[in-house]
MDTraj code that builds the backbone (N, CA, C; nanometers):
import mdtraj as md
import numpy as np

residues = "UNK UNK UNK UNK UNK UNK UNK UNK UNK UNK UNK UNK UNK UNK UNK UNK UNK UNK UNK UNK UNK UNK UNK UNK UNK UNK UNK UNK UNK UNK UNK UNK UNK UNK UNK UNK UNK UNK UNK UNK UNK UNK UNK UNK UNK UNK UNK UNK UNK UNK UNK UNK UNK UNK UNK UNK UNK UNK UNK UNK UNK UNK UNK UNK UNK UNK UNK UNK UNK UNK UNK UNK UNK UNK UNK UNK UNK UNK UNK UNK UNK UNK UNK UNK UNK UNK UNK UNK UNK UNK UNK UNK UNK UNK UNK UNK UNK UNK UNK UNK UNK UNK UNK UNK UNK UNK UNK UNK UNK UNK UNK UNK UNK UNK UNK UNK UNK UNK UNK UNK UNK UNK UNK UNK UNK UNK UNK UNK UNK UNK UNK UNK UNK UNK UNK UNK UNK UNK UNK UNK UNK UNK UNK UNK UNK UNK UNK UNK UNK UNK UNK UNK UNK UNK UNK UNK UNK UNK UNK UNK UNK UNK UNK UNK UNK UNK UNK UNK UNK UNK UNK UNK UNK UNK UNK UNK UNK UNK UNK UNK UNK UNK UNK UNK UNK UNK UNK UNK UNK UNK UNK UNK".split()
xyz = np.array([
    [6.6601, 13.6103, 7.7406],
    [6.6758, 13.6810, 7.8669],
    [6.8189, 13.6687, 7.9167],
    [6.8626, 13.7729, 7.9892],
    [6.9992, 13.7609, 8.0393],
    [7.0089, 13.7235, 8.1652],
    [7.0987, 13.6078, 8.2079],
    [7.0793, 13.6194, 8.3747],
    [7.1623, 13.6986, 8.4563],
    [7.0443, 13.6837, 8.5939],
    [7.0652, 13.7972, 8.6822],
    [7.2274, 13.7736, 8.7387],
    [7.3199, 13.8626, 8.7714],
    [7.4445, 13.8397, 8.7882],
    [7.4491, 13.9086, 8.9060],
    [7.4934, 13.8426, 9.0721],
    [7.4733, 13.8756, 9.1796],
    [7.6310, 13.8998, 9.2282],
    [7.7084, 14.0242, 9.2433],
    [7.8571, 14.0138, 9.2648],
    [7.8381, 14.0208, 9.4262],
    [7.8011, 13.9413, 9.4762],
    [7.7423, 13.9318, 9.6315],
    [7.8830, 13.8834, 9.6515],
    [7.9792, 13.8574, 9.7148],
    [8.0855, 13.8000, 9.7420],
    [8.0609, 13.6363, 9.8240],
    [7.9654, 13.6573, 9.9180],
    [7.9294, 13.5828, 10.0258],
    [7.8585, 13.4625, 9.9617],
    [7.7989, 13.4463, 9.8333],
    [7.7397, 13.3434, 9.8030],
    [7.8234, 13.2845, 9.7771],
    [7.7614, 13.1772, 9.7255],
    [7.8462, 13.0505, 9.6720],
    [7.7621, 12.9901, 9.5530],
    [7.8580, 13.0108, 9.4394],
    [7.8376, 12.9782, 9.3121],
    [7.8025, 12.8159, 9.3134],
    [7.7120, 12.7383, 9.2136],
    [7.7077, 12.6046, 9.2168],
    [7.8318, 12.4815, 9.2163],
    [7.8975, 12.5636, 9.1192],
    [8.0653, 12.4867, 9.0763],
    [8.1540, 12.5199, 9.1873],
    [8.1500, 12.6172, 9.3355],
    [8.2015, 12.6205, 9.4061],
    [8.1473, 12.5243, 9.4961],
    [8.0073, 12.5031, 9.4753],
    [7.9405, 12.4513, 9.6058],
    [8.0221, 12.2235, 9.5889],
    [8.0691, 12.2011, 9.4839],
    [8.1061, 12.1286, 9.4976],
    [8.2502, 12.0823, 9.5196],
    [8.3196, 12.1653, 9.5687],
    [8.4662, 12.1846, 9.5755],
    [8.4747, 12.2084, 9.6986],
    [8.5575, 12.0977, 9.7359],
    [8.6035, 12.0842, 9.8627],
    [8.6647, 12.1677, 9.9617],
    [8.7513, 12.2463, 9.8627],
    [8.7846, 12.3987, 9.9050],
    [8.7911, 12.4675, 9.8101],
    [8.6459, 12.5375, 9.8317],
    [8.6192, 12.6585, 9.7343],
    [8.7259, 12.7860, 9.7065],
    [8.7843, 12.8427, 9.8205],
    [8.8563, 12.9372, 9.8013],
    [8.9538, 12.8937, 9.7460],
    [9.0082, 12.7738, 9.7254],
    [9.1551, 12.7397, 9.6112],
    [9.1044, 12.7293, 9.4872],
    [8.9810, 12.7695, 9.4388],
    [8.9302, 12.7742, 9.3065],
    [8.9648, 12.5978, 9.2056],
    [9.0263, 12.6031, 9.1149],
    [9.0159, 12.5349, 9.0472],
    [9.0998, 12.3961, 9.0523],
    [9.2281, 12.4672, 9.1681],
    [9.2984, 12.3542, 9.2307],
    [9.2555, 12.2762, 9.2994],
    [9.1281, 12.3136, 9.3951],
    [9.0863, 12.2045, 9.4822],
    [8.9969, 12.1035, 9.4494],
    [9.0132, 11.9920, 9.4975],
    [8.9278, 11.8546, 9.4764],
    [8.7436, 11.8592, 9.4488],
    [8.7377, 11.7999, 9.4062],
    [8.5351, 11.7933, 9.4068],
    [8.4819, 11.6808, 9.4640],
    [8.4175, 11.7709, 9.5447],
    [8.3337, 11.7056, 9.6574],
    [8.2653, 11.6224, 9.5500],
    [8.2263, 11.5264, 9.6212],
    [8.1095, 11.3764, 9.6242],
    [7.9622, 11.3753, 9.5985],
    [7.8850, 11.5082, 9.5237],
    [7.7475, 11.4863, 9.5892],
    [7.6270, 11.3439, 9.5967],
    [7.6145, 11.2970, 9.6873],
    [7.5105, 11.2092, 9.7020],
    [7.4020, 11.2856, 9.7747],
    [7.3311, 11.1690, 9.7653],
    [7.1937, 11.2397, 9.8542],
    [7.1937, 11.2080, 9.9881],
    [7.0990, 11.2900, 10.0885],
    [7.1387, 11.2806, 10.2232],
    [7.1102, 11.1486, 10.2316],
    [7.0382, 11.0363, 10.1672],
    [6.9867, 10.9128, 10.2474],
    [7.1152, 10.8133, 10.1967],
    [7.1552, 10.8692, 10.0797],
    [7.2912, 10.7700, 10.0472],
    [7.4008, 10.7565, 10.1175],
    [7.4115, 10.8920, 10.1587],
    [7.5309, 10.9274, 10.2104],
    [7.5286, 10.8543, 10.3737],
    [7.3754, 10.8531, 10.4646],
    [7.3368, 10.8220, 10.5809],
    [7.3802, 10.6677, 10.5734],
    [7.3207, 10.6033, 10.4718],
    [7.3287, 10.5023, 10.4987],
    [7.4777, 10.4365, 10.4688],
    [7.5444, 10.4640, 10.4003],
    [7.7455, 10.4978, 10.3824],
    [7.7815, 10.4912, 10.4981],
    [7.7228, 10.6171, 10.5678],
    [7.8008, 10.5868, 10.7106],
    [7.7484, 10.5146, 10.8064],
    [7.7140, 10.4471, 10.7894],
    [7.6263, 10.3901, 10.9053],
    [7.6268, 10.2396, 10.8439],
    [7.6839, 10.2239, 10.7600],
    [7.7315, 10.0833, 10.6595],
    [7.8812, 10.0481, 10.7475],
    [7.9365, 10.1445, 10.7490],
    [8.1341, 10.1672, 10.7265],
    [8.1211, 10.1914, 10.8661],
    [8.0624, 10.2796, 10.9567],
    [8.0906, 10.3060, 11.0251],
    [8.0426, 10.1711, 11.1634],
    [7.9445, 10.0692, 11.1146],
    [7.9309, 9.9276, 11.1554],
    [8.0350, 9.8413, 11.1433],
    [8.1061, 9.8645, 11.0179],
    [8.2121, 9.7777, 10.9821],
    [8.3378, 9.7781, 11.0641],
    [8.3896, 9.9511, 11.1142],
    [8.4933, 9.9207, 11.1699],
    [8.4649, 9.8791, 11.3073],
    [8.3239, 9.9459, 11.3791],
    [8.3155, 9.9380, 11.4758],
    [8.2867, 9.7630, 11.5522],
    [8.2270, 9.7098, 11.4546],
    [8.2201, 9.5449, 11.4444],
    [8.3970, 9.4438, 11.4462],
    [8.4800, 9.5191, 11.3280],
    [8.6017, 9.4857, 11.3034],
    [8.7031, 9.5251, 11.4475],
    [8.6629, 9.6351, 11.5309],
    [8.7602, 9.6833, 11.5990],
    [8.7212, 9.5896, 11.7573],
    [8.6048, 9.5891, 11.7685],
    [8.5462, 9.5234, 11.8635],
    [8.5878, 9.3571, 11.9156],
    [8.5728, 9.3131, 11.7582],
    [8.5406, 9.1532, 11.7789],
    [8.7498, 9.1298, 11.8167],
    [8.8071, 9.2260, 11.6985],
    [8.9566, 9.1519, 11.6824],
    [9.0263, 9.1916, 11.8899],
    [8.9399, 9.2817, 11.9306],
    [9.0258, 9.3461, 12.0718],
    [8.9525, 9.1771, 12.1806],
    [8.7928, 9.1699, 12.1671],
    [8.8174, 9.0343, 12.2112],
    [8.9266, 8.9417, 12.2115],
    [8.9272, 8.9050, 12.0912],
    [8.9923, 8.8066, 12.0636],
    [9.1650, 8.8778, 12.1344],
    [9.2030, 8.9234, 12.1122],
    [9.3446, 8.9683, 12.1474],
    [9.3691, 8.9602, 12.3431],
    [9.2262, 9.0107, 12.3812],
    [9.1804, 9.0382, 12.5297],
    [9.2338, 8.8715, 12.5720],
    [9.1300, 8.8012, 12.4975],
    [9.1709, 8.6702, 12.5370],
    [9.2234, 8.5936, 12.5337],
    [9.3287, 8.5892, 12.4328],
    [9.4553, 8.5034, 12.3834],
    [9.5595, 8.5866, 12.5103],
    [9.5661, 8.7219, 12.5293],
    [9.6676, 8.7582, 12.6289],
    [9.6654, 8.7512, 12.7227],
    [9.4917, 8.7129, 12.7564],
    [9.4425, 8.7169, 12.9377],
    [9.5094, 8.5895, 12.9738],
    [9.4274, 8.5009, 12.9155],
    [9.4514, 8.3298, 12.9281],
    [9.5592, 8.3105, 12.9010],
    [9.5998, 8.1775, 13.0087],
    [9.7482, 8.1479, 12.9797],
    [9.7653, 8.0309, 12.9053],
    [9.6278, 7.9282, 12.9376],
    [9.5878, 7.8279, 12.7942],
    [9.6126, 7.8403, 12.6648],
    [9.5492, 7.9972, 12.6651],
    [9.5771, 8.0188, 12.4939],
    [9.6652, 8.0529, 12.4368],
    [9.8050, 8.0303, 12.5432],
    [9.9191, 8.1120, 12.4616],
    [9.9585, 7.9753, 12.3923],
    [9.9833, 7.9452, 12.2584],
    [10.0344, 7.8168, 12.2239],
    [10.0974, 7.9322, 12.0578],
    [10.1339, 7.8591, 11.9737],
    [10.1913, 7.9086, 11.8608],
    [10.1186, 7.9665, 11.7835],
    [10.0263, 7.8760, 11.7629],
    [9.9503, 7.8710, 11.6871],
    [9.7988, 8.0088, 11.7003],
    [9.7748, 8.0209, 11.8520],
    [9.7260, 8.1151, 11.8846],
    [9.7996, 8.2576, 11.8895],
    [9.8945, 8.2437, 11.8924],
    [10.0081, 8.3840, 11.8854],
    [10.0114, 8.4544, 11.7384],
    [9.9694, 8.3496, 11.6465],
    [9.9972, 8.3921, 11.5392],
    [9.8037, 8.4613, 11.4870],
    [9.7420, 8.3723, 11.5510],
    [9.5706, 8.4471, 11.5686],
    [9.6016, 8.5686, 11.5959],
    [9.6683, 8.5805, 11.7200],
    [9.6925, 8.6898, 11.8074],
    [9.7486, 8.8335, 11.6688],
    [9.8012, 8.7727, 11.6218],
    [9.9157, 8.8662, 11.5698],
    [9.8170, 8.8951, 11.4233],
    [9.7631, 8.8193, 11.3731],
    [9.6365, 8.8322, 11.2747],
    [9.5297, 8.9422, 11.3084],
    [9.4928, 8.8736, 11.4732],
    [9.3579, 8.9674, 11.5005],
    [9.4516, 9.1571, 11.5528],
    [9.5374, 9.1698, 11.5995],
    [9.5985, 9.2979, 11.5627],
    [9.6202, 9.3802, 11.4485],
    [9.6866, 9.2971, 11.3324],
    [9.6995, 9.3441, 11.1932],
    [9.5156, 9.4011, 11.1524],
    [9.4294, 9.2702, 11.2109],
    [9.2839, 9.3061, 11.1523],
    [9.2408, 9.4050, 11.2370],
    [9.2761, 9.4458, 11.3733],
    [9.1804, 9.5780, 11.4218],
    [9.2540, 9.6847, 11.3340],
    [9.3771, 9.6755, 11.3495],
    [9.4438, 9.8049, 11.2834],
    [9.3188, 9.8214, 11.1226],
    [9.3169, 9.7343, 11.0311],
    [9.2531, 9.7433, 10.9569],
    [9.1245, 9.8125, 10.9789],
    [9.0641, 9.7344, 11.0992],
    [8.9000, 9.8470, 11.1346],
    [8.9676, 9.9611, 11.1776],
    [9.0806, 10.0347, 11.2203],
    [9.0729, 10.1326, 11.2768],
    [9.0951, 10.2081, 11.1805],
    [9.1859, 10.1695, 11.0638],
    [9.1685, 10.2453, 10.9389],
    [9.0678, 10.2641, 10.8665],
    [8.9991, 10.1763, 10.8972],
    [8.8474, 10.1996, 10.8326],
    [8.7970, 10.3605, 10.8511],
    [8.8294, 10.3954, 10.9780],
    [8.7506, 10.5070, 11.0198],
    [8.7840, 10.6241, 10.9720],
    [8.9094, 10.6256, 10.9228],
    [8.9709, 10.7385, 10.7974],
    [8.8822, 10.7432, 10.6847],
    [8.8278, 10.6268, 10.6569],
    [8.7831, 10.5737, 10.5203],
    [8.6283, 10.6744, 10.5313],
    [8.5800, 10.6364, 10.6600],
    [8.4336, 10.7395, 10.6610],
    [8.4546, 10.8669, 10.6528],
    [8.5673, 10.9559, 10.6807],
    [8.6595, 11.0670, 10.6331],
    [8.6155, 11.1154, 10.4657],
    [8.6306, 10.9811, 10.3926],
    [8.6641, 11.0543, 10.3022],
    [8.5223, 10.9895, 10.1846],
    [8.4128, 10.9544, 10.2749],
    [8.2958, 10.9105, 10.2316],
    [8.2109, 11.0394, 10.1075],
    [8.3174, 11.1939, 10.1167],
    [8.2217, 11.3010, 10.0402],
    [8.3303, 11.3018, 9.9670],
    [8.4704, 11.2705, 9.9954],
    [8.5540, 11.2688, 9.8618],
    [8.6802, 11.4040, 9.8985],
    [8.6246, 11.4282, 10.0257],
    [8.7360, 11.5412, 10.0671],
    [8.8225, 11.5456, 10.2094],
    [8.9348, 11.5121, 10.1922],
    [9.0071, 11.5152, 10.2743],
    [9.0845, 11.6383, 10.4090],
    [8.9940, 11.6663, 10.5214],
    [8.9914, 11.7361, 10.6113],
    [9.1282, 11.7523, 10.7659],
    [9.1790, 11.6305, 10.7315],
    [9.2641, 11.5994, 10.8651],
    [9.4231, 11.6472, 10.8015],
    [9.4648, 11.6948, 10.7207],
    [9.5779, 11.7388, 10.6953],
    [9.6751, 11.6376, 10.6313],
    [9.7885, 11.6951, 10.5445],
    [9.8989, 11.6064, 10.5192],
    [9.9549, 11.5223, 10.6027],
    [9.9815, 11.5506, 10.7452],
    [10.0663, 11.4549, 10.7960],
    [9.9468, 11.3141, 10.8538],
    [9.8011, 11.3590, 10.8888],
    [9.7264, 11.2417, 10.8571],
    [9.7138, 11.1636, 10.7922],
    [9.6977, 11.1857, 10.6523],
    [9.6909, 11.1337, 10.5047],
    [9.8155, 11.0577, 10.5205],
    [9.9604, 11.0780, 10.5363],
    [10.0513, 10.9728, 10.5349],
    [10.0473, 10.8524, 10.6207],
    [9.9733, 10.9139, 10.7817],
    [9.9459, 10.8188, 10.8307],
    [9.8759, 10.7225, 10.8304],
    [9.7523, 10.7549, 10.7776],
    [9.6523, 10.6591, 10.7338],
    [9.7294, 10.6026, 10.6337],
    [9.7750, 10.6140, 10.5151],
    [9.8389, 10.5720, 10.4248],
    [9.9171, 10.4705, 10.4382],
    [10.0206, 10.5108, 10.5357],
    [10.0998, 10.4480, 10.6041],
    [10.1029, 10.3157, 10.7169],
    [10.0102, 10.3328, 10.7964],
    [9.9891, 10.2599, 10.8867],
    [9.8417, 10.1190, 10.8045],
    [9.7976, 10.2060, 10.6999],
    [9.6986, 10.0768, 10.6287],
    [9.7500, 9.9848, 10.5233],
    [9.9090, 10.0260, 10.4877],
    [9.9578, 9.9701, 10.4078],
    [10.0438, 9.8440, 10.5096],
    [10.0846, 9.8828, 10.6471],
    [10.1736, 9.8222, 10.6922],
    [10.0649, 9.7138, 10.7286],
    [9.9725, 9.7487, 10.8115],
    [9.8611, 9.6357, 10.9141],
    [9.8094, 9.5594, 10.7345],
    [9.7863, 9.5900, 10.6543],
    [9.8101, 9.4560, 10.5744],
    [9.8684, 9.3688, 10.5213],
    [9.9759, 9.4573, 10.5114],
    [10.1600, 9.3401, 10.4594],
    [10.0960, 9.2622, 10.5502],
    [10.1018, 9.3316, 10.7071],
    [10.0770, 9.2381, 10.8234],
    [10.0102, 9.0963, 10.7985],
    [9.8986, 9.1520, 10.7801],
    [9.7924, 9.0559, 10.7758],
    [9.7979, 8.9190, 10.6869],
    [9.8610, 8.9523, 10.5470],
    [9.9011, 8.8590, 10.5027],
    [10.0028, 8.7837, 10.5348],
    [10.1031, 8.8527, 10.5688],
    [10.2266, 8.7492, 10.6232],
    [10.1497, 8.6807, 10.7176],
    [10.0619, 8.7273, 10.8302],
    [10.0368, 8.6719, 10.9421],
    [9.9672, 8.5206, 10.8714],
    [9.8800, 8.5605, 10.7692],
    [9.7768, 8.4823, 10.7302],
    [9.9288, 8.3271, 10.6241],
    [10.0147, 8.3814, 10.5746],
    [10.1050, 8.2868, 10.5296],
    [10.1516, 8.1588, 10.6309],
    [10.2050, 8.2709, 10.7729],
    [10.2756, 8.1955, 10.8583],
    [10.1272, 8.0836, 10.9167],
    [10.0412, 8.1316, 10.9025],
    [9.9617, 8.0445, 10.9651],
    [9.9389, 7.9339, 10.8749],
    [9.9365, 7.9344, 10.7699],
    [9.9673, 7.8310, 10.6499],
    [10.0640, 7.7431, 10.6661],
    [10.2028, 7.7666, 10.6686],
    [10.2709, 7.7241, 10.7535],
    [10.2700, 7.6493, 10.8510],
    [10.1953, 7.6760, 10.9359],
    [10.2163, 7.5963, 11.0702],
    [10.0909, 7.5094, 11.0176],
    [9.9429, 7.5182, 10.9382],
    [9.9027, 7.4545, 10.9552],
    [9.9402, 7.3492, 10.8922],
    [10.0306, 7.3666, 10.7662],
    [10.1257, 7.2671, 10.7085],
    [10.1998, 7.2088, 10.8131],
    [10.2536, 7.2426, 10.8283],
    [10.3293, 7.1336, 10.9155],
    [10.2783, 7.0330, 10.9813],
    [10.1592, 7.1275, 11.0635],
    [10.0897, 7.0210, 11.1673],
    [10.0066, 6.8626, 11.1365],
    [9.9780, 6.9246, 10.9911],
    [9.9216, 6.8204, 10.8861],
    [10.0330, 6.6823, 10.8216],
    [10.1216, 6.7772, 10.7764],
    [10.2205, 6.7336, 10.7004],
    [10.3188, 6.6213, 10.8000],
    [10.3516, 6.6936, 10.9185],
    [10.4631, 6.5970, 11.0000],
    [10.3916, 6.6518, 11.1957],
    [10.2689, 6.5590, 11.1902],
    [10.2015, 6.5614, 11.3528],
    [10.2901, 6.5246, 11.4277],
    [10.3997, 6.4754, 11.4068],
    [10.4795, 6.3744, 11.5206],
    [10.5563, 6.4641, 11.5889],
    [10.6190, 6.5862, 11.4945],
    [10.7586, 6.6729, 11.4878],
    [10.7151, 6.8102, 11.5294],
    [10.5756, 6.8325, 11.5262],
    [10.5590, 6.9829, 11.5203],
    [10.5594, 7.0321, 11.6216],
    [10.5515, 6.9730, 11.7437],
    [10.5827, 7.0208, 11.9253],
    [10.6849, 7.0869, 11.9241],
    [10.8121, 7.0062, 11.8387],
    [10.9922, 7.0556, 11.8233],
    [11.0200, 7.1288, 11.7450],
    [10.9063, 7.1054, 11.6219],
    [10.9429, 7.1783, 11.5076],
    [10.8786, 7.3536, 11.5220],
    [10.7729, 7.3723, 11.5581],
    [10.7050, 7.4923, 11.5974],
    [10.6800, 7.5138, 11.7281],
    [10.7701, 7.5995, 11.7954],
    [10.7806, 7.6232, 11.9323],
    [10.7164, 7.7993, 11.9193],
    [10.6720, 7.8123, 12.0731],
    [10.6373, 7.9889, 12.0930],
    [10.7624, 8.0741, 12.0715],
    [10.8299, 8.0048, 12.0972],
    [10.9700, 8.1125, 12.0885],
    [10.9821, 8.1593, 11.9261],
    [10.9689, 8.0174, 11.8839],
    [11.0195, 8.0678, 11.6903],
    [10.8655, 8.1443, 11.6122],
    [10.7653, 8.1255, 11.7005],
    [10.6170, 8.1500, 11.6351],
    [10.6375, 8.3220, 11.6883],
    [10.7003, 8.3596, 11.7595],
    [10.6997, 8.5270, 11.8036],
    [10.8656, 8.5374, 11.7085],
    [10.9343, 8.4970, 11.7130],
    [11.0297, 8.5350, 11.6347],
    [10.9772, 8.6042, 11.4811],
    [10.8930, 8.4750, 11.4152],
    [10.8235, 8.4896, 11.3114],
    [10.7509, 8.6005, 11.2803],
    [10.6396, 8.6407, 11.3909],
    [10.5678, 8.7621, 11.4082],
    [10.6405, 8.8538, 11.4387],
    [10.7306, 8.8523, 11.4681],
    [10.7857, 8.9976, 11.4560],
    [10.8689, 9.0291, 11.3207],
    [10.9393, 8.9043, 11.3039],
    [11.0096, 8.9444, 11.1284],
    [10.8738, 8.9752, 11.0522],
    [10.7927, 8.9218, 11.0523],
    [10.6644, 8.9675, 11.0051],
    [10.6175, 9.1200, 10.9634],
    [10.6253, 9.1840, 11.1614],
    [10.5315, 9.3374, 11.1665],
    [10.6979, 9.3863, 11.1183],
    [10.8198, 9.3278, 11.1546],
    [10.9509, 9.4152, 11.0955],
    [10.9273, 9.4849, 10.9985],
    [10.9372, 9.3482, 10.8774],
    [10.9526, 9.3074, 10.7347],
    [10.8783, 9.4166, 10.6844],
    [10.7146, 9.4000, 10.7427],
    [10.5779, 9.5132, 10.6688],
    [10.6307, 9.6345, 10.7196],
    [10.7150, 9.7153, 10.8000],
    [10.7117, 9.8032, 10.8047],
    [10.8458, 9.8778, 10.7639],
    [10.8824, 9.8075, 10.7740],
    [11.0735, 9.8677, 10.7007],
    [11.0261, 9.8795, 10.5488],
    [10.9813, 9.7484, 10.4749],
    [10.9534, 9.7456, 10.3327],
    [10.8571, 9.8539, 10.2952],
    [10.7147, 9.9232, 10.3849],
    [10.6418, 10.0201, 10.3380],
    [10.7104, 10.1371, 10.3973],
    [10.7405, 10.1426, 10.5006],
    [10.8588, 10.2849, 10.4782],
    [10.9380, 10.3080, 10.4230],
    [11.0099, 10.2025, 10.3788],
    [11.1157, 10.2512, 10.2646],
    [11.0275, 10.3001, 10.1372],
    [10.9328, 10.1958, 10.0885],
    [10.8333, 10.2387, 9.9651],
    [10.8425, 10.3955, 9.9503],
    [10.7635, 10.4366, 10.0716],
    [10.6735, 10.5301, 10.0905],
    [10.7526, 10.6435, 10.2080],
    [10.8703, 10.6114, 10.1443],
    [10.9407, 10.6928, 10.1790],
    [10.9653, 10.8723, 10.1342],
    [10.9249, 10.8880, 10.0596],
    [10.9415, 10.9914, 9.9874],
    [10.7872, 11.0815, 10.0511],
    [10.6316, 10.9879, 10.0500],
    [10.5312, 11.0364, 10.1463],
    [10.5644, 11.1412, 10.2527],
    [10.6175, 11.0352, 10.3439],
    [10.6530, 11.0528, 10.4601],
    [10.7359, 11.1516, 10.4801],
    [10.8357, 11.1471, 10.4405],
    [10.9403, 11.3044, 10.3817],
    [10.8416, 11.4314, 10.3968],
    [10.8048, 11.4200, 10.2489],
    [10.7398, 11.5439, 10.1974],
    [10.5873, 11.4812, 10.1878],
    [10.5320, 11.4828, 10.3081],
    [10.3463, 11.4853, 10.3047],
    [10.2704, 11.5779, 10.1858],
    [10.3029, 11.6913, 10.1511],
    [10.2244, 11.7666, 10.0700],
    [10.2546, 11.6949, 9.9337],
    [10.3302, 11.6104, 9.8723],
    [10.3526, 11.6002, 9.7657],
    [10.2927, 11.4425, 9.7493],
    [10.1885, 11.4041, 9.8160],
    [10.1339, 11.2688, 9.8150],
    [10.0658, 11.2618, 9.6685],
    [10.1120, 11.1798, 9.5844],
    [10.0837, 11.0978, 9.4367],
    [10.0117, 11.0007, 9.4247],
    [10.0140, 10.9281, 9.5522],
    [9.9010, 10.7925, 9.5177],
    [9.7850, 10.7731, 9.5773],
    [9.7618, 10.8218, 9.7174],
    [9.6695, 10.8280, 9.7902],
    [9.5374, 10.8831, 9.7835],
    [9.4075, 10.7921, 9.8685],
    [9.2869, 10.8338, 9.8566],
    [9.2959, 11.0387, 9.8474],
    [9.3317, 11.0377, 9.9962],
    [9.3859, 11.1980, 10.0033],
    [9.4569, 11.2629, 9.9175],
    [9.4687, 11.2861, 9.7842],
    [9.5179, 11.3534, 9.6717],
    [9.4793, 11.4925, 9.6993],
    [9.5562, 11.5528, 9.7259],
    [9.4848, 11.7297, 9.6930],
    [9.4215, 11.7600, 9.7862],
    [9.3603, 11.7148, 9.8925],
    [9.2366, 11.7042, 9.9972],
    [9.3433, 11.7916, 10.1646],
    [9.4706, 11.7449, 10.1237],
    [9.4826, 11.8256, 10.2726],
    [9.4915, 11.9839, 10.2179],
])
top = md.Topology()
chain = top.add_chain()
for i, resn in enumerate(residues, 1):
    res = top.add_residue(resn, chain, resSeq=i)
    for name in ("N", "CA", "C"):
        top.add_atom(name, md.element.get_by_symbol(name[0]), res)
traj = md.Trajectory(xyz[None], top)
């Protein structure tokens, strides 16, 4: 038997129905298919995660900046941790974006997300080093560390820190940022 051949314009062929943008034919990305309960429960996984991640780190930030107790070095550098980590939940929420595999918010989004999730983790680790650091010290020489780790040099630190992560991933990702349409490494490939 021959099949029926419908030159309907308006349908949508199966191999279109998975392409993210059908009308760019063969250039555009392929959609994700899962099933509706996979996909439900994806978002509602991720979309707990940032909302848990964005929540708990703004506490914590609320209260290290409210209180004047908690400003000490050692909390500044929490401080400067639990920022790097909301940024992280807030990138998360790009991430449920691209839960079907197709990227909707445009090139100059895609760099940003790109951009801003690469920096809030340099972050995070430096943050997470310097705190190594101090807890060395505090271990290492208890007598000295009042003189030796002051707030002044613990914000000095955090900022060569968010500097460092962001000069070093803009320069990287410099060429991104330039020219957005020509993104090579990113989740968003092809998608804006």
């Amino acid at each position: 038997k021959k099949k029926n051949i419908n030159n309907n314009k308006n349908e949508v062929t199966p191999d279109e129905a998975e392409l993210c943008y059908p009308h760019l034919g063969n250039s555009s990305c392929r959609r994700i298919v899962r099933s509706h309960s996979v996909s439900v429960l994806l978002h509602i996984i991720l979309s707990s995660i940032s909302v848990l991640t964005v929540t708990l780190n703004l506490l914590v930030i609320i209260s290290i900046s409210h209180f004047r107790k908690l400003h000490t070095p050692t909390n500044f550098l929490l401080l400067s941790l639990a920022v790097s980590d909301f940024s992280v939940g807030f990138v998360w929420v790009f991430m449920i974006f691209l839960i079907d595999g197709c990227w909707f918010l445009g090139a100059g989004w895609c760099v940003f997300r790109t951009v801003f999730s690469y920096i809030s983790t340099a972050a995070s680790i430096g943050t997470v080093v310097l705190i190594s650091v101090d807890r060395y010290v505090v271990v290492c020489d208890p007598m000295h560390y009042q003189t030796k780790v002051t707030k002044n040099r613990a914000n000095i630190c955090i900022v060569l820190c968010w500097v460092g992560s962001t000069v070093f991933h803009t320069v990287m990702l410099k060429d991104n940022i330039e020219y957005p349409e020509m993104i090579k490494h990113t989740f968003c490939l092809n998608k804006a």
